[in-house]
C-alpha positions as CSV (number, residue, x, y, z in Angstrom):
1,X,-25.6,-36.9,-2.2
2,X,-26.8,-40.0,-3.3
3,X,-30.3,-40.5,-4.6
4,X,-32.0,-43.6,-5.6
5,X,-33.7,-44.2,-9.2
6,X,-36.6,-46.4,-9.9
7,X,-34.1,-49.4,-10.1
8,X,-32.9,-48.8,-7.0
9,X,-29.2,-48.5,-7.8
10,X,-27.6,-45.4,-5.9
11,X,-26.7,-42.3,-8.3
12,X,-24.1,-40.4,-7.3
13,X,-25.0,-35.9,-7.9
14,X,-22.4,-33.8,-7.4
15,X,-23.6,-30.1,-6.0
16,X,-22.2,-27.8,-8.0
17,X,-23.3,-24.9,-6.2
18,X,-20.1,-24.2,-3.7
19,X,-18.5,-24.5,-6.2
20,X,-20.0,-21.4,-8.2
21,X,-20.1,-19.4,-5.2
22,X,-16.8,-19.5,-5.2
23,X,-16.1,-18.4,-8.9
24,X,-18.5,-15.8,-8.5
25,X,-16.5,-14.6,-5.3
26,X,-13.4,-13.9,-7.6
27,X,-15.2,-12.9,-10.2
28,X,-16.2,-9.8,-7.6
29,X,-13.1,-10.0,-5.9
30,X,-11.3,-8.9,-9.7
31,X,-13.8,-6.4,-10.8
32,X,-13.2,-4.4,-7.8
33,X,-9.3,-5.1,-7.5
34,X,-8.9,-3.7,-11.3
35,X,-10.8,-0.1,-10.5
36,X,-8.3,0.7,-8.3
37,X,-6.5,2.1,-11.2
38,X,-4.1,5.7,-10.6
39,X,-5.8,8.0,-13.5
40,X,-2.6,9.5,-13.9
41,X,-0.7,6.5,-14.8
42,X,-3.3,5.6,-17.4
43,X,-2.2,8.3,-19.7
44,X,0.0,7.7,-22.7
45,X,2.8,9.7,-21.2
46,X,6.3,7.9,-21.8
47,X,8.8,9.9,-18.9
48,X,12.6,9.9,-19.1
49,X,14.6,7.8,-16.8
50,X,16.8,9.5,-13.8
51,X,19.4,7.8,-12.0
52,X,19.0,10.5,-8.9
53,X,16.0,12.0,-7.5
54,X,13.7,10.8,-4.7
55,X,10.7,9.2,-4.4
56,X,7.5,11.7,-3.9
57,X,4.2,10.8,-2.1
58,X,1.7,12.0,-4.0
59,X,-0.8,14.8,-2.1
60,X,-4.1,15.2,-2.4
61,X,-3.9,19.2,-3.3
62,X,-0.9,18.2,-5.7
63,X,-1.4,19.8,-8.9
64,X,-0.2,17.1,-11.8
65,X,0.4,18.6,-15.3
66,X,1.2,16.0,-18.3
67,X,3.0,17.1,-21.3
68,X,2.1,14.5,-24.3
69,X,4.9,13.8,-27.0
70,X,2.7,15.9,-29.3
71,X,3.1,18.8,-26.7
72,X,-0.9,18.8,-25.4
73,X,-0.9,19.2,-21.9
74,X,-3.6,16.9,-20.0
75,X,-4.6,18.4,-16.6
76,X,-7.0,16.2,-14.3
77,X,-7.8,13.8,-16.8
78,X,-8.7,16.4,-19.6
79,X,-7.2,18.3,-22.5
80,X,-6.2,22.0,-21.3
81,X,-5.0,25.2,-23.5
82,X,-2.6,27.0,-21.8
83,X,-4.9,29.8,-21.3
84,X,-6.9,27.3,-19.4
85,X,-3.7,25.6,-17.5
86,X,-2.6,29.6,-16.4
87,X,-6.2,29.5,-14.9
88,X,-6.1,27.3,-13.4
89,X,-2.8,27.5,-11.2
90,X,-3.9,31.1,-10.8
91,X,-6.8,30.2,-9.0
92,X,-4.6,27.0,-7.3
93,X,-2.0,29.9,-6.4
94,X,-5.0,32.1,-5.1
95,X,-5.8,29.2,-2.5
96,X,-1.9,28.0,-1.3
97,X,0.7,29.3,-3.3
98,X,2.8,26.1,-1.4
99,X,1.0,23.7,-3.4
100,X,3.5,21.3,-5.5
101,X,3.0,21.1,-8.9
102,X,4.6,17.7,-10.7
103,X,5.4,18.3,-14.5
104,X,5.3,14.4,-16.6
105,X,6.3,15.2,-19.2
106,X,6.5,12.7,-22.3
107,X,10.5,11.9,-22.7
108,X,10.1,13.1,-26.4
109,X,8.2,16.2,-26.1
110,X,9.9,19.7,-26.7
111,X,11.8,21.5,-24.2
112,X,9.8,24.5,-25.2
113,X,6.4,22.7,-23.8
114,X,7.8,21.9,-20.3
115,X,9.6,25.6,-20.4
116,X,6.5,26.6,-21.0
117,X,4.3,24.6,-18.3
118,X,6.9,25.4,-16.2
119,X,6.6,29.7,-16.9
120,X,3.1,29.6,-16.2
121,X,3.4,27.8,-12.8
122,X,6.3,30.9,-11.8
123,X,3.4,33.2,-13.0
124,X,1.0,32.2,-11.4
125,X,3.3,32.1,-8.5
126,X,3.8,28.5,-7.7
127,X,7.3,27.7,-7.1
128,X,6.6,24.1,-5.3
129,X,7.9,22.1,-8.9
130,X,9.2,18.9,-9.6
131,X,9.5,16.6,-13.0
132,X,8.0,13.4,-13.0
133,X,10.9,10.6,-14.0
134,X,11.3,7.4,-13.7
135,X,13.7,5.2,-11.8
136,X,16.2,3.9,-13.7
137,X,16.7,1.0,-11.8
């Protein structure tokens, strides 16, 4: 736009505001596009590699049971004892004993934590299991 002064010489102004409106735009458009974040990949979990297996859609009444390195099991985004863990799949089995039940657990942890995961999902009397990998490809 040009606007005169008191000389009378033409000043050119440039508008800035498009301009902003447009950085604020993806400034909103990256807030939102980083809370679409999966929970369960946000955990510290490092899972072993397979070379077979298939790839599983995840459910909304899937029950997902991570095994740290350090053998803590995290179960919907919080720390669980076993006691609480057998609990809980009880009451899960209560409802549908079909419901699958995915055990991550950390590639280092000890056989005996998943063994043990795994014995109180055939307790409770969920037999709907699987072992979170990764593809090795």
């Amino acid at each position: 736009m040009k606007i005169r002064n008191e000389e009378g010489v033409e000043e050119l102004v440039l508008n800035l505001t498009p301009m902003i409106d447009v950085i604020f735009l993806l400034l909103i458009f990256f807030m939102v596009a980083t809370t679409f974040q999966d929970p369960e990949r946000e955990l510290d979990v490092n899972l072993p590699q397979a070379q077979s297996g298939s790839t599983l859609t995840e459910q909304d009444d899937e029950v997902v049971i991570n095994i740290k390195e350090d053998g803590t099991i995290v179960l919907a985004n919080r720390v669980v004892t076993r006691e609480e863990l057998v609990r809980h799949l009880n009451q899960t089995a209560q409802q549908d004993p079909e419901t699958p039940v995915t055990i991550r657990g950390d590639r280092f942890v000890h056989h005996e934590d998943i063994v043990s995961a795994m014995d109180a999902c055939g307790s409770a009397g969920l037999h709907n299991l699987s072992i979170g990998t990764l593809d090795s490809k």
